[in-house]
C-alpha positions in Angstrom: 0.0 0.0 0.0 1.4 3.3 -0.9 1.3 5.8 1.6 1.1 9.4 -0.1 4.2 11.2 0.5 3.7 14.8 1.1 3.0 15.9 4.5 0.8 18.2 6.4 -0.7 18.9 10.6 -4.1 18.5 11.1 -5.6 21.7 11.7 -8.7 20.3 13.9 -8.5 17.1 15.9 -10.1 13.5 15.8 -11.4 11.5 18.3 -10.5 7.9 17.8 -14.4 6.7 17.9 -15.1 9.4 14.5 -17.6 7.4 12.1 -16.2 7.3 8.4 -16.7 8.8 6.2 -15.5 12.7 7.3 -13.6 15.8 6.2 -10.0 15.2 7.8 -9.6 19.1 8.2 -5.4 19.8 7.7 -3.0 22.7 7.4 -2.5 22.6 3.7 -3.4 20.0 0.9 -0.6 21.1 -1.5 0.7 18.3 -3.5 -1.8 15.4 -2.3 -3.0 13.4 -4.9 -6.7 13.5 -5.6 -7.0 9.9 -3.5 -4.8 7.8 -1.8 -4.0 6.2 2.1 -2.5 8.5 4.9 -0.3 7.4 7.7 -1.2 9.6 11.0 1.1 9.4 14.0 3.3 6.9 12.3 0.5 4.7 13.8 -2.9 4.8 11.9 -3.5 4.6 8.3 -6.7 6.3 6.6 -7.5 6.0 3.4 -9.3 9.3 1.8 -11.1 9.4 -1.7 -10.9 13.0 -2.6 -9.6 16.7 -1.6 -12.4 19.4 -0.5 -13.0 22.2 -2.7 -13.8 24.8 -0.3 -11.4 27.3 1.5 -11.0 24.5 4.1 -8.1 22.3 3.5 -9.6 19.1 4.2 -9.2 15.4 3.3 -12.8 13.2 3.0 -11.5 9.9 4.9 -13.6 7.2 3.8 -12.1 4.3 6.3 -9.8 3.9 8.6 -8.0 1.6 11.1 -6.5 0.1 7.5 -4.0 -2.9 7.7 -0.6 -2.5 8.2 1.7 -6.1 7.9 -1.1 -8.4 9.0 -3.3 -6.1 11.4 -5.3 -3.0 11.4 -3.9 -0.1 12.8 -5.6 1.5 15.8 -8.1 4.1 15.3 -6.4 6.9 17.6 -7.9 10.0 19.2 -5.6 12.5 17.0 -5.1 16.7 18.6 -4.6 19.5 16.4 -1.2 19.5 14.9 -0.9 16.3 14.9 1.3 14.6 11.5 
């Protein structure tokens, strides 16, 4: 799975019981491609299907929790600023 490589803060946090799908509010979108998975923390991998329009940077996170080796990552409460 290829994890997108530019990288961004979050700009609003997430609690680690948020129901997909939702806007994954960050810092800047600049040079994400139009889909792909996220790593967050170096823990929890998210997998997004598009980048928001509006004058909100934002992500729209379809699941999370996805597999890393043989097991899903945890779903982690995640603060503003967080990478």
């Amino acid at each position: 799975m290829p994890i997108s490589s530019p990288k961004t803060a979050l700009a609003a946090g997430v609690a680690g019981g948020a129901s997909v799908p939702f806007d994954l509010v960050v810092a800047s979108t600049d040079g994400f491609p139009s889909s792909g998975d996220l790593l967050l923390s170096d823990l929890e991998i998210m997998h997004y299907v598009s980048i928001s329009s509006s004058s909100t940077p934002a992500l729209r996170v379809t699941s999370r929790s996805g597999i890393m080796g043989v097991s899903a990552t945890p779903a982690l409460n995640l603060s503003t600023g967080a990478a």
